[in-house]
N, C-alpha and C positions, 0 to 999 in steps of 0.2 A: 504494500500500500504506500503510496506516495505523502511524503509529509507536506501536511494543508494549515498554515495561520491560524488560528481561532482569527474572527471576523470583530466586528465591534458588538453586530447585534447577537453574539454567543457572549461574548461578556458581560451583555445587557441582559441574559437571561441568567448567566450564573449568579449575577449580581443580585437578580429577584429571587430566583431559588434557594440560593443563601440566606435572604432575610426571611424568604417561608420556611427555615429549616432544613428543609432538604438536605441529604448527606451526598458525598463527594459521587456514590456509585448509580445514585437515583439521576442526578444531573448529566454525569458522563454518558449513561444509557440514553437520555433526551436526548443529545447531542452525538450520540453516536459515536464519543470520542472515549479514551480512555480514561480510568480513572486517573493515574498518576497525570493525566495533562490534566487536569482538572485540578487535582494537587497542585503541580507547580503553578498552574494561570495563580492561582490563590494565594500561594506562597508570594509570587512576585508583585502582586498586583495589591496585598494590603498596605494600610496608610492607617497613621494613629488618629486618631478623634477623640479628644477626650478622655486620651489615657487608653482606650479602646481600638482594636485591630479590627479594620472595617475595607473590606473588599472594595474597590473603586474601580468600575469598569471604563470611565473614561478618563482617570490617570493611567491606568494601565493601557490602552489607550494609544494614547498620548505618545508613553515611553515606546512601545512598540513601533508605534511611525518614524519615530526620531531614532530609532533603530536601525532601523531598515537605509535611513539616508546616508 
């Protein structure tokens, strides 16, 4: 299988699923992707708020574009 990005509107989903609770291997399933990408998007992609570690899918986003350049 060829490696594919996660997109914006996949981070816009994990982003909600995460705040419905959802666990890493419900979401991967939605998306059809693996659980550890899921894992990592999450790992890379949180930002503190409040003392709180909070998934941000258009900082992550972000970083990912400015990546890529």
């Amino acid at each position: 299988m060829a490696y594919q990005r996660l997109n914006y509107e996949e981070r816009i989903l994990i982003s909600i699923r995460l705040r419905e609770g959802f666990d890493y291997q419900t979401i991967a399933d939605e998306l059809r992707r693996s659980k550890s990408t899921i894992s990592r998007e999450v790992r890379r992609g949180c930002i503190t708020d409040s003392g709180e570690s909070v998934y941000s899918a258009a900082a992550t986003q972000q970083r990912a574009s400015e990546r890529r350049k």
